[in-house]
N, C-alpha and C positions, 0 to 999 in steps of 0.2 A: 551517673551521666549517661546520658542516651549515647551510641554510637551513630554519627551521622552519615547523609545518604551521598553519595558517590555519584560522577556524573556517566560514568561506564567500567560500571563492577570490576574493576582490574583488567579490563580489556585494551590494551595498549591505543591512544588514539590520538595523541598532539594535545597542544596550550588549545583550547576553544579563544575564539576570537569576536569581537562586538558585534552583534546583527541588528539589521533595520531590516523593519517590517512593514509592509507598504499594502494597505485595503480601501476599498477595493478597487481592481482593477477592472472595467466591465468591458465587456466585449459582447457586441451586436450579433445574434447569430440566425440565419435568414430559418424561419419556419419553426422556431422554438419556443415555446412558451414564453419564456421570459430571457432578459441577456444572460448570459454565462458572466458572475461574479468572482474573480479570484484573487487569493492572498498570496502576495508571495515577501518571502524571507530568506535573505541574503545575509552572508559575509559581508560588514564595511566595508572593507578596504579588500583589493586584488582583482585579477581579472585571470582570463581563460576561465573559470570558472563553471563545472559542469551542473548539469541540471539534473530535481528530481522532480516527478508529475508525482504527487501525495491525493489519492483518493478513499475519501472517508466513506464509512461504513453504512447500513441501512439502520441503525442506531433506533431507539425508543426516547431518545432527551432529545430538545429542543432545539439546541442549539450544537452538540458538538457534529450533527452529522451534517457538517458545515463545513466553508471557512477559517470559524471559528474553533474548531477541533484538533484533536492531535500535536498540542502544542508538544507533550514530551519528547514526540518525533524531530515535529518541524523545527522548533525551535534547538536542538543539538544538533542535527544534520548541519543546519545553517553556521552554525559556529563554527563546525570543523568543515567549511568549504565549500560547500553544495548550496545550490540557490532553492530552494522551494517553494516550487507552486502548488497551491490548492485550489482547487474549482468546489464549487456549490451546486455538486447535480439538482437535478430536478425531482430526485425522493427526499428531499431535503426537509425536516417536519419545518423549518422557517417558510417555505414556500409554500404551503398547504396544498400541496397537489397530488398526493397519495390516493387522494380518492376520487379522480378528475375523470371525467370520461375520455379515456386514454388508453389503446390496447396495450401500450407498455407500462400504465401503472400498476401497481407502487412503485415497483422497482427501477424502472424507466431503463433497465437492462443496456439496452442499444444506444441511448441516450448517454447514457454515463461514459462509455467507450469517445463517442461521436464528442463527446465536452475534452477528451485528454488530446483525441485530434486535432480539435479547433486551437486548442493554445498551441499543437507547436507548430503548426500553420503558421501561427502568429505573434511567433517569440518576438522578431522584431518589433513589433508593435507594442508587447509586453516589457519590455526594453526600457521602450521610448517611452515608455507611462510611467515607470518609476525612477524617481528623481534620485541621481549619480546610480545607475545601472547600465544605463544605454553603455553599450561593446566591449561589456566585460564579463557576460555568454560565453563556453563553448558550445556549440548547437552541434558539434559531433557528438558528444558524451552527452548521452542523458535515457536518462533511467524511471521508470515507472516502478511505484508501490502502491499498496490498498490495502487496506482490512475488509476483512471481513466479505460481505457483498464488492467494498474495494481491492478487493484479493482476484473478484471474479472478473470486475474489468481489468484490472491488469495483466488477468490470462487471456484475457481477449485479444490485447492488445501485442501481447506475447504468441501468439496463433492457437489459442485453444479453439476447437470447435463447440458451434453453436447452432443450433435453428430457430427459426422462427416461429413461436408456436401457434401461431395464426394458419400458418399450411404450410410447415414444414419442411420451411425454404433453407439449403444452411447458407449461413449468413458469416461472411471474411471480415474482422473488425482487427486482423492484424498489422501494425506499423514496423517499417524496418528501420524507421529512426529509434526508437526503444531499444537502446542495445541492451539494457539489463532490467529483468523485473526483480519485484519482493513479495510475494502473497503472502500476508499475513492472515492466517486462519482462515483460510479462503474454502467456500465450498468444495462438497468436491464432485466425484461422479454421479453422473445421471442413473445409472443402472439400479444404484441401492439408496435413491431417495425416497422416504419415508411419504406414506399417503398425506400428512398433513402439506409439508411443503410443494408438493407434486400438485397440490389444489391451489394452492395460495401461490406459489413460485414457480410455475409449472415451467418456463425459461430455465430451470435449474435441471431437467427432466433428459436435455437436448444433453447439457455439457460434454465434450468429451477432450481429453489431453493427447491424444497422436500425435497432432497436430503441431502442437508447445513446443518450436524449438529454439526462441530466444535464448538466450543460458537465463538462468532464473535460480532464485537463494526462497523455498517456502519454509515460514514457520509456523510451526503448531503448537499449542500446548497440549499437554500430557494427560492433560483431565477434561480438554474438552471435547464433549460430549453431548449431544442433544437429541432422542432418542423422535423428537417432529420434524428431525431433518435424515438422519439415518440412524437403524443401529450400529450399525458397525463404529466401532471407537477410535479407528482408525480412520475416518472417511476425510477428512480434512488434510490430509496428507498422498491423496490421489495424485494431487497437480507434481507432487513429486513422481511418486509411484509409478504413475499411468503415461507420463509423458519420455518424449528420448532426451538426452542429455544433449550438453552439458547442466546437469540440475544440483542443486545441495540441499540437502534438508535440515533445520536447526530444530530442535524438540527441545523444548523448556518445561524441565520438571517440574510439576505442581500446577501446570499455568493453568490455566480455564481460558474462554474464548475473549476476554477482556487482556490477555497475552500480560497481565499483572500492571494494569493500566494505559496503556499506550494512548488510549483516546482523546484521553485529559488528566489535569491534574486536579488530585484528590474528590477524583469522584464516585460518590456512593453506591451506581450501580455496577459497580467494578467489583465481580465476586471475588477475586483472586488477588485482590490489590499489593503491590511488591514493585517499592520503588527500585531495589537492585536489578528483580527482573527485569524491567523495563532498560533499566542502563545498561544489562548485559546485551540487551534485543537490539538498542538502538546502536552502541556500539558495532557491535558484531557484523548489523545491516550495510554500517558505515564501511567495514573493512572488505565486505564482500564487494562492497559497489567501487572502491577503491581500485581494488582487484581487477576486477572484471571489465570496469571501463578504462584501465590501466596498464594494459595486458602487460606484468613484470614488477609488478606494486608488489612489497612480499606482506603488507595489509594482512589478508586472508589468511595466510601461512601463521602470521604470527597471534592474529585473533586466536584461532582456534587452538594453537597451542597453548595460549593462556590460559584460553577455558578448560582445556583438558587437567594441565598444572595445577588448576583449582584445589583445595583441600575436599570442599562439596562442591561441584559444578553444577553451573545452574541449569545448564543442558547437554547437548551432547549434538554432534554433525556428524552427516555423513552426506557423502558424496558422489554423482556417477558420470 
């Protein structure tokens, strides 16, 4: 008999509770391509209820770099409390505009940031659209995460520095509503971007973290590595590194940049596929955000020492 899969690797986290999922939510946005479409998924029942903005990756499948994507996240986050929205940027392979004549395609960089804006502009309106939600928001608490490319708006959003590579303008895409980020394998420094990306992602070329002083939880895994984005094997862990605290860093042994599936369930281009990692990742983000937009939760305390307690840990944190 198989050993089955766990919803958070022994990470201490509460009963999970019923969620409803409500898509899409559209919202008009003046000078944008198309409307901003978002999913969000809540806890049934309860209120004060804080929020997370979930920004999906610059992905190669069709559909998870969507709405549609990240359910292992969205969907556990929501059980244990946290309302989550998802936007559908504008790199979205759904919306075929990757190759638009557009000085910020593919990546739509500044756009992606400008989409986590616009919704909490207009949580109450988001609220209002989905039915038994309206005033059961906290719009103090709330917290931004991303993979990947959604790692790099999060730091945006978190005050990483950025220019414009049109002429070299720097560009403030920081919000002080975001009291807490998650970069999930998020790029990292401009300094030691590898010539491939510097031509295709030249936005990535600017990055810099001085700036970063949101408090903010990055994780990485241990194995990723992509020699068209930098050599260094370390580079995905800048946003920790290179920025001032308060920061944490989660490094999950074995993981590759698919962080042991987070994107979706049971999907093939997922090299590292590891449903426990995924439960250790999502827990652990859970307990940091607890934490952090909780100031006195002992959440984080007791995440971490779980993971340490491990026989094999699945990763390892550190802190500054």
């Amino acid at each position: 008999m198989s050993t089955p899969f766990t919803e958070a690797a022994g990470i201490p986290v509460g009963d999970p509770t019923p969620v409803t999922t409500f898509s899409p939510v559209v919202l008009p946005v003046p000078g944008r391509a198309v409307d901003l479409r978002i999913k969000v998924s809540a806890p049934a029942t309860g209120g004060d209820l804080p929020v997370i903005l979930l920004s999906h990756g610059h992905g190669p499948s069709n559909f998870v770099s969507s709405l549609h994507g990240y359910g292992p996240l969205a969907d556990f986050w929501a059980a244990h409390g946290f309302v989550v929205i998802q936007p559908t940027h504008l790199d979205s392979m759904t919306l075929g505009l990757r190759e638009a004549d557009d000085p910020e395609a593919p990546v739509y960089w500044r756009s992606r940031a400008e989409d986590m804006r616009h919704i909490l502009d207009h949580l109450d309106r988001i609220e209002a659209a989905v039915p038994g939600l309206g005033g059961r928001l906290d719009h103090s608490r709330i917290a931004a995460a991303g993979h990947s490319m959604g790692g790099h708006t999060v730091g945006l959003l978190c005050g990483q520095g950025v220019a414009d590579p049109a002429d070299g303008t720097p560009v403030d895409l920081s919000d002080a509503r975001v009291g807490a980020g998650v970069l999930l394998a998020p790029p990292g420094g401009g300094e030691d971007l590898a010539a491939f990306a510097s031509e295709h992602l030249s936005v990535l070329k600017t990055t810099d973290f001085a700036s970063m002083t949101t408090p903010a939880l990055v994780v990485v895994g241990e194995n990723d590595h992509n020699p068209a984005f930098s050599d260094r094997k370390d580079w995905h862990a800048d946003a920790y590194h290179l920025s001032p605290g308060p920061k944490s860093l989660l490094t999950l042994f074995g993981a590759e940049h698919g962080l042991g599936g987070v994107a979706m369930y049971d999907g093939a281009e997922t090299t590292d596929e590891n449903p426990e990692r995924v439960a250790a990742l999502r827990a652990l983000v859970w307990a940091y955000l607890r934490t952090t937009l909780y100031p006195g939760d002992s959440a984080w305390a007791e995440a971490t020492a779980a993971l340490n307690a491990m026989p094999e840990p699945l990763g390892a944190v550190e802190s500054k």
